[in-house]
N, C-alpha and C positions, 0 to 999 in steps of 0.2 A: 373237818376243815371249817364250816360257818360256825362252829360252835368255836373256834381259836381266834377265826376273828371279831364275831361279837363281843370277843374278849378284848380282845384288843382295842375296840371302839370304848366299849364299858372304859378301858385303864385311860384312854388319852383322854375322855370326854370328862372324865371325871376327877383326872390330875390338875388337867388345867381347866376346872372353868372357873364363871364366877365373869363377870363384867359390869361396870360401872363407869360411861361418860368414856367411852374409847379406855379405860384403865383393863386388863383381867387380872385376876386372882387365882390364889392356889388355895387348894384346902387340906390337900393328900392324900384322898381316899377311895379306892375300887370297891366298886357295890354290885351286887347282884341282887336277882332275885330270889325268891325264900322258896328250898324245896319242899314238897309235899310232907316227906318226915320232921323237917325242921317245924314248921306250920303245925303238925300233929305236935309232935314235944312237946310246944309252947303254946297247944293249945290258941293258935291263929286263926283269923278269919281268912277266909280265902283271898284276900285283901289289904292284908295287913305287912305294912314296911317290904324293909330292904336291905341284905345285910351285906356286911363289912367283909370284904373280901383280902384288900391288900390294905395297908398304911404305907406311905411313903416316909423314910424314916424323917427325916426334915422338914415334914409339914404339920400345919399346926395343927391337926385334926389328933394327929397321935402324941402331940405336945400337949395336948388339953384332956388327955384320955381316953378318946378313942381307941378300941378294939377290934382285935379282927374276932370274928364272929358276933359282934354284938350285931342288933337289929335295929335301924333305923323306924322310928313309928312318925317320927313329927320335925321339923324343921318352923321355929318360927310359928309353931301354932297350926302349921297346915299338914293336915295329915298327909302322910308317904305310904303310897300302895304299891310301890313295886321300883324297881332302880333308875327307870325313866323319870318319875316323878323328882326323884335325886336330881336329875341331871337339871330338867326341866326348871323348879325351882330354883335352882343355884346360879345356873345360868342367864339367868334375866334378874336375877334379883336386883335389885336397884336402890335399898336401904344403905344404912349404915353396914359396916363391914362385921357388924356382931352375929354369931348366927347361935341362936337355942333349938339345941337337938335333943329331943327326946330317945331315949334308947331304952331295948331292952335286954340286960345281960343277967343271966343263970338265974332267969323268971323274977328279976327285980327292975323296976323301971329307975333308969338313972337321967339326970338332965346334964347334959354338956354342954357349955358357951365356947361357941372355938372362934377366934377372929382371923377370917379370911388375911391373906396375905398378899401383898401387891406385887405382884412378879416383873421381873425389870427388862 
């Protein structure tokens, strides 16, 4: 049961965040944290990102190419250790609406720019 709703928290927290000046933002993305084997695979530090659980088909995260399974490593330059840090960042961020995300998919690092989305 705590394992369905942390899920659940994971999906709303990360459907909708993102806030600027009373505005919030969508970005579309369910993140967790990275399992033990996943970490082993790819050769992780015990510390390293946060991956892509769901996409929301109409948000711009999967518009831009994000992944489900891919691994969050960086957002904007600032490393991501785990799917809090996802939220944490995202959530206060208070720049411009462009976000560079570092990923890694089938031990290649890729760079995504996804622009956040003003929700009405």
């Amino acid at each position: 049961m705590l394992i369905k709703i942390q899920f659940f928290l994971f999906f709303y927290f990360l459907v909708f965040f993102g806030h600027s000046h009373d505005k919030k933002f969508f970005l579309g993305v369910t993140v967790g944290n990275i399992s033990k084997d996943i970490k082993e695979k790819y050769y992780l530090s015990n510390s390293s990102g946060a991956i892509v659980l769901d996409l929301n088909d109409n948000g711009p995260a999967k518009k831009r190419g994000l992944s489900i399974g891919d691994i969050i490593l960086s957002i904007n330059e600032k490393n991501i250790n785990n799917f809090y840090n996802v939220i944490k960042y995202v959530s206060t961020y208070s720049g411009n609406r462009i976000l560079k995300i570092i990923v890694l998919r089938d031990n290649i690092l890729n760079e995504v720019t996804v622009e956040l989305v003003e929700m009405n």
